[in-house]
C-alpha positions as CSV (number, residue, x, y, z in Angstrom):
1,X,0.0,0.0,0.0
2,X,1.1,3.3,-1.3
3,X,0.5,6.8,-0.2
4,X,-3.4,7.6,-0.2
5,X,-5.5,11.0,0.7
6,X,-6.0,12.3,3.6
7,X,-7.3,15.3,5.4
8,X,-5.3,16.9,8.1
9,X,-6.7,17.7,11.1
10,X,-6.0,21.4,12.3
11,X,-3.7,21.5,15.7
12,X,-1.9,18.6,14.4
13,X,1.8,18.1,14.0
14,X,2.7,16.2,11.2
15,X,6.2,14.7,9.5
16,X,6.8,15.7,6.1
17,X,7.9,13.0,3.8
18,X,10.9,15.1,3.0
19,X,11.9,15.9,6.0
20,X,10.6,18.8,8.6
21,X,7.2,19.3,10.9
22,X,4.6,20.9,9.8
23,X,1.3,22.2,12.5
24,X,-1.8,22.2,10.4
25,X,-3.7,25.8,11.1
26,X,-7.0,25.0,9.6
27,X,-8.5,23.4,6.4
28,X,-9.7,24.7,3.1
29,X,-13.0,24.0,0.3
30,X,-11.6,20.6,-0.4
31,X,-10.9,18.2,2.0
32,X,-7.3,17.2,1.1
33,X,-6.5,21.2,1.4
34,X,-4.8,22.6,3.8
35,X,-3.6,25.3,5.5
36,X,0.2,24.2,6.7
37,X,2.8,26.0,9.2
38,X,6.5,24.5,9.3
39,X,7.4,24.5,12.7
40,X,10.8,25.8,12.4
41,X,10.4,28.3,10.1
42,X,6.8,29.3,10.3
43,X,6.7,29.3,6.9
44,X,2.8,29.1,5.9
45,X,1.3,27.3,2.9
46,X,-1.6,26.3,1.3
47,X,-1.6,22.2,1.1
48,X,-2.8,20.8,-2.2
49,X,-4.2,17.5,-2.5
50,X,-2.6,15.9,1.3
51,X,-1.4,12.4,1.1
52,X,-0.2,10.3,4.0
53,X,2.3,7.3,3.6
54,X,2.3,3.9,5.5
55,X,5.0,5.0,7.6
56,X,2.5,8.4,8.6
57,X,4.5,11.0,7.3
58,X,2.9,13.6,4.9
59,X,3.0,15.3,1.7
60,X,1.6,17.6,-1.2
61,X,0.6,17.4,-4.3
62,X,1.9,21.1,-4.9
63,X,1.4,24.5,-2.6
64,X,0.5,27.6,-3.2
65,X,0.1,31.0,-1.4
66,X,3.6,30.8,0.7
67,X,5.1,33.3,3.4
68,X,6.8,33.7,6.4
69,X,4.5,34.6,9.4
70,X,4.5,37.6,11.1
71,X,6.5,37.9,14.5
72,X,3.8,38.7,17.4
């Protein structure tokens, strides 16, 4: 079994296929959308079509939208 769909649940932490964490803020129209955070960067995305692997780490189709988030 390969990777297959999924839909992130926001105020999760999940591992990115390759490599990093990424905190999932909230989720868009369709349900494999997201809106992503890196962890360490708090660089902010827009997920595109979310797939999970057998081992539970993450990935994306593509992104779009990207930027750093303001410091509070």
């Amino acid at each position: 079994m390969g990777r297959q769909k999924f839909t992130p649940v926001p105020g999760q932490i999940y591992r990115n296929h390759g490599g990093g964490e990424f905190r999932c803020l909230r989720g868009l129209r369709n349900l494999y959308d997201a809106v992503m955070q890196n962890t360490a960067s708090g660089w902010i995305l827009q997920a595109h079509g979310c797939g999970v692997y057998p081992d539970g780490t993450i990935d994306w189709d593509y992104s779009t939208g990207g930027y750093f988030a303001k410091e509070a």
